[in-house]
C-alpha positions, 0 to 999 in steps of 0.5 A, a space after each residue: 441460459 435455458 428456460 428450465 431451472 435444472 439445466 440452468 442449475 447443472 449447466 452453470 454447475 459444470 462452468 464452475 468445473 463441480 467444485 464441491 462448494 459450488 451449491 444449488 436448491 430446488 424448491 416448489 413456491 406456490 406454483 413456480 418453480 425456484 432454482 438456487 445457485 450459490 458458493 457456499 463459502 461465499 455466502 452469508 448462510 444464516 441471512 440465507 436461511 432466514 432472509 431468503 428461504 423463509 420468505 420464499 417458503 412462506 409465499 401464499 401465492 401460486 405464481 412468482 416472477 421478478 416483480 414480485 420477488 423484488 416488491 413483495 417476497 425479497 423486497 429488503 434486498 437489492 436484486 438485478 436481473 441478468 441475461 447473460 451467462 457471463 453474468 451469472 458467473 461474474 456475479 457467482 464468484 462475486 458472493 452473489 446468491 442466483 435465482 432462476 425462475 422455471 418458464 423464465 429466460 434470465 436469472 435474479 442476482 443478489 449480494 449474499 457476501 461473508 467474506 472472511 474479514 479482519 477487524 480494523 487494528 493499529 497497522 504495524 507499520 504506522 504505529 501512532 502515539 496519539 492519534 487514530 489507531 484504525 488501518 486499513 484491511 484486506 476488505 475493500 467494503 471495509 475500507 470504502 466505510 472507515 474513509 466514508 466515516 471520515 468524509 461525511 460530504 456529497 463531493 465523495 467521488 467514487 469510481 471502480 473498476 474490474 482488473 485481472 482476467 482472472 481475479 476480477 479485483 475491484 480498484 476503487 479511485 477516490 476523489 473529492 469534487 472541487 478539490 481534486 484535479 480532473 485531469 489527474 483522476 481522468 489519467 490515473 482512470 485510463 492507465 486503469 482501463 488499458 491495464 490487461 493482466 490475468 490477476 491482480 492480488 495486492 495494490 502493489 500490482 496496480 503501483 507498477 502500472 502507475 508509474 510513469 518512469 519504467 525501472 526508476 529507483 525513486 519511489 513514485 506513488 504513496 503508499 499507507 495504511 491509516 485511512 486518517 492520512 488517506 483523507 488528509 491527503 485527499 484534502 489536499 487534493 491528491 486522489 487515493 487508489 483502493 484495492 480489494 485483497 490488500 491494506 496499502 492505499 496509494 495515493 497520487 501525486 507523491 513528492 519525496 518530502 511526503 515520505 519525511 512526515 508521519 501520522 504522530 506529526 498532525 497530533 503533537 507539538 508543530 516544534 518538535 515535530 519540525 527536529 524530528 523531521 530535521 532527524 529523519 532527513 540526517 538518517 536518510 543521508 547517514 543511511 545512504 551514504 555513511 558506510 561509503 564515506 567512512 570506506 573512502 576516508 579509510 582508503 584514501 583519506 586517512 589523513 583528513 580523519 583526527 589523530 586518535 580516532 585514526 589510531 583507534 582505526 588503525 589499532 581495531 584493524 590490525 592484522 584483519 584477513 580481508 581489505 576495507 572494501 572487502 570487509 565491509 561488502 561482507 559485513 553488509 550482506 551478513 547484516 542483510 541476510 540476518 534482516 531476511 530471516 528476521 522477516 521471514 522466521 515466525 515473529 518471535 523466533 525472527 526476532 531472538 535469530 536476528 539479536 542472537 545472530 547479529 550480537 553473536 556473529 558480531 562480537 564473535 567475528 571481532 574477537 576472531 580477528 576477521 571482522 573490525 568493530 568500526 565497520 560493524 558499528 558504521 554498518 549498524 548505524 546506517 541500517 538503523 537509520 534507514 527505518 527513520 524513513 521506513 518508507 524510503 528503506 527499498 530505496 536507501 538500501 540499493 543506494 548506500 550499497 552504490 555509495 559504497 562502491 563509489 566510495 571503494 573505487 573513487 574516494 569522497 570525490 566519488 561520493 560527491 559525484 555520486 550525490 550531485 548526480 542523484 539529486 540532479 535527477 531527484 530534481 529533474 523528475 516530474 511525476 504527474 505533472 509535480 516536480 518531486 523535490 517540491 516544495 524546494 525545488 522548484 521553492 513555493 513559498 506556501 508550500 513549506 509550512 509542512 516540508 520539512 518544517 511544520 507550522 500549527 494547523 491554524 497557519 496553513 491557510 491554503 492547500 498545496 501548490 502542487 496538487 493543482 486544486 480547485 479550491 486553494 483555500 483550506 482555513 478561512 479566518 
């Protein structure tokens, strides 16, 4: 930095490569002589005119510096003075408005942010019945209030950090003081520290570098959009990980049985929030594996299948130009390919392709004779169960297309095989220190009022086992 406002003005411009966005002011205070730097797409322009410049333009006195500028001109702003180039820059593409001071060495920083924003809404993935209706958005600022509403306390612990050589994004670590458990917040902030990535755009950039098995196909950190279930969760003693850009919080540590419970469940009927869980366990099975008990059954045990329905098989397959296992791979990647347009179509159009296309090239390919209606049916039942679990839907697709393959080669023995193998290692994982089958295995008892079943909240007395808390009691009676 020099000591002369244009050269710092057209030096840092020239940084900054002259992007026509990149904007400065000269002006005469008293005195003194003010360079202003700014991005003008950054910035908030009417709180620059009518906080900073009116102020400035209606200073009485003839000379100006710091300690007047922060006690008496801009005294509603929080200013910081910086001595580096490096600052001036960070603080330039952090939304921040620079002053220099002519015969000053340094400059003046302060947050001038209007970024585009958009309104908290009811996130498309979590929808709720009753209950709350706000997610999170691609604001980190934003997100940091919609938690801090629901967590009025001084045990908030908040800790950021900058990621990317490039993008610098800020990564916010939540916890709460005397219930989260240190050694998670100290391991989970050093993976932060060590990450070294030129950019770092959505959180599921962060989600890689917290995993700690490298290409498992278990999901390993929890991931929502409802600042509701971030902060029921904290009060269990798990830790949330905030990432400006992006509406997906994660949070850790992360069990498969999270992935069973829904926002709607905390706001209805404990009964019947215990058979819907009951029904989203049942669609993860028929998920997996259904396409690739029917394909074994049909090849190789036939015979264990009831006379009628056997006929009805046999009837509906006469005469098809392919084999079982062939048809049904076939029907797989046809229903895939129509899920992908469905995504990625604009939202109306996606959804009259993906009914037209699946009513038409099914119905179409059974009456032409080169697809049965069993496989559709088996086909459309497993891929519609998978979005009982929409969370889990990544993993339950590689894994129903493993199962068909070992149901096409090996039969239900196959199968077999290929379940106990997998909750075998379902049930050898251990992420941050939590076994990811708990609270069944390893079975902890107080735990399992919110498993799989779902007792009243008056009757959870205690916070999870597993999260390792400070404080274990939640209710006092």
């Amino acid at each position: 930095m020099f000591f002369n406002v244009e050269k710092n003005l057209n030096y840092f411009k020239s940084k900054l490569n002259n992007n026509f966005d990149v904007s400065s002011r000269t002006i005469m205070v008293g005195e003194t002589k003010l360079g202003l730097l700014f991005i003008k797409s950054l910035i908030d322009k009417e709180v620059f005119v009518n906080s900073i410049m009116s102020p400035l333009l209606e200073f009485e006195g003839k000379n100006l510096n710091f300690e007047i500028l922060e006690n008496d001109v801009l005294k509603i702003f929080e200013l910081e003075k910086i001595e580096t180039d490096k600052d001036v820059i960070t603080k330039l593409t952090q939304n921040n408005l620079i002053i220099f001071i002519d015969g000053e060495k340094g400059a003046i920083a302060t947050d001038m942010e209007k970024a585009p924003v958009r309104t908290p809404a009811e996130p498309p993935t979590s929808s709720v019945i009753m209950g709350p209706r706000e997610g999170f958005v691609e604001d980190v600022k934003s997100n940091i209030a919609l938690i801090r509403m629901r967590l009025k306390t001084d045990k908030l612990v908040i800790k950021d950090f900058e990621v990317g050589r490039y993008t610098k994004t800020k990564v916010c670590i939540f916890s709460i003081d005397g219930i989260s458990d240190t050694a998670l917040v100290k391991k989970v902030e050093k993976k932060l520290e060590s990450i070294d990535i030129d950019g770092v755009v959505d959180s599921h950039y962060i989600l890689s570098f917290l995993q700690e098995g490298k290409g498992l196909l278990f999901k390993q950190v929890g991931t929502t959009e409802k600042p509701d279930i971030v902060v029921a969760k904290m009060l269990e003693g798990r830790i949330a990980i905030l990432v400006d850009g992006s509406p997906i919080v994660l949070t850790l540590p992360f069990v498969f049985f999270e992935d069973l419970q829904s926002s709607n469940d905390y706001y209805t009927n404990p009964l019947y929030v215990t058979f819907m869980r009951i029904i989203r366990m049942l669609g993860v099975f028929l998920a997996a594996i259904l396409p690739g008990v029917f394909l074994s059954f049909r090849l190789y045990h036939y015979k264990a299948l009831p006379l009628k329905y056997l006929i009805t098989v046999a009837n509906s397959t006469q005469g098809l130009p392919f084999s079982p296992f062939v048809e049904m791979v076939f029907i797989l990647v046809l229903f895939q390919i129509l899920y992908e347009v469905s995504l990625r179509l604009p939202r109306y159009l996606g959804i009259a392709t993906s009914i037209v296309g699946a009513l038409v090239l099914g119905d179409t390919g059974v009456k032409a004779g080169l697809i049965s209606s069993p496989v559709v049916i088996i086909i459309a039942m497993s891929i519609i169960a998978v979005y009982t679990v929409p969370e889990q839907a990544p993993q339950l697709t590689v894994l129903r297309v493993i199962f068909i393959f070992l149901g096409g080669t090996l039969g239900i023995l196959g199968i077999v095989a290929g379940m106990i193998y997998f909750v075998n290692e379902m049930n050898t994982l251990n992420f941050y220190d939590v076994p990811y089958l708990a609270p069944y295995a390893p079975r902890i008892s107080s735990d399992l009022k919110d498993a799989l079943f779902k007792a009243s909240v008056t009757q959870m007395e205690k916070r999870p086992v597993i999260t390792k808390t400070k404080n274990k009691v939640r209710l006092k009676k």
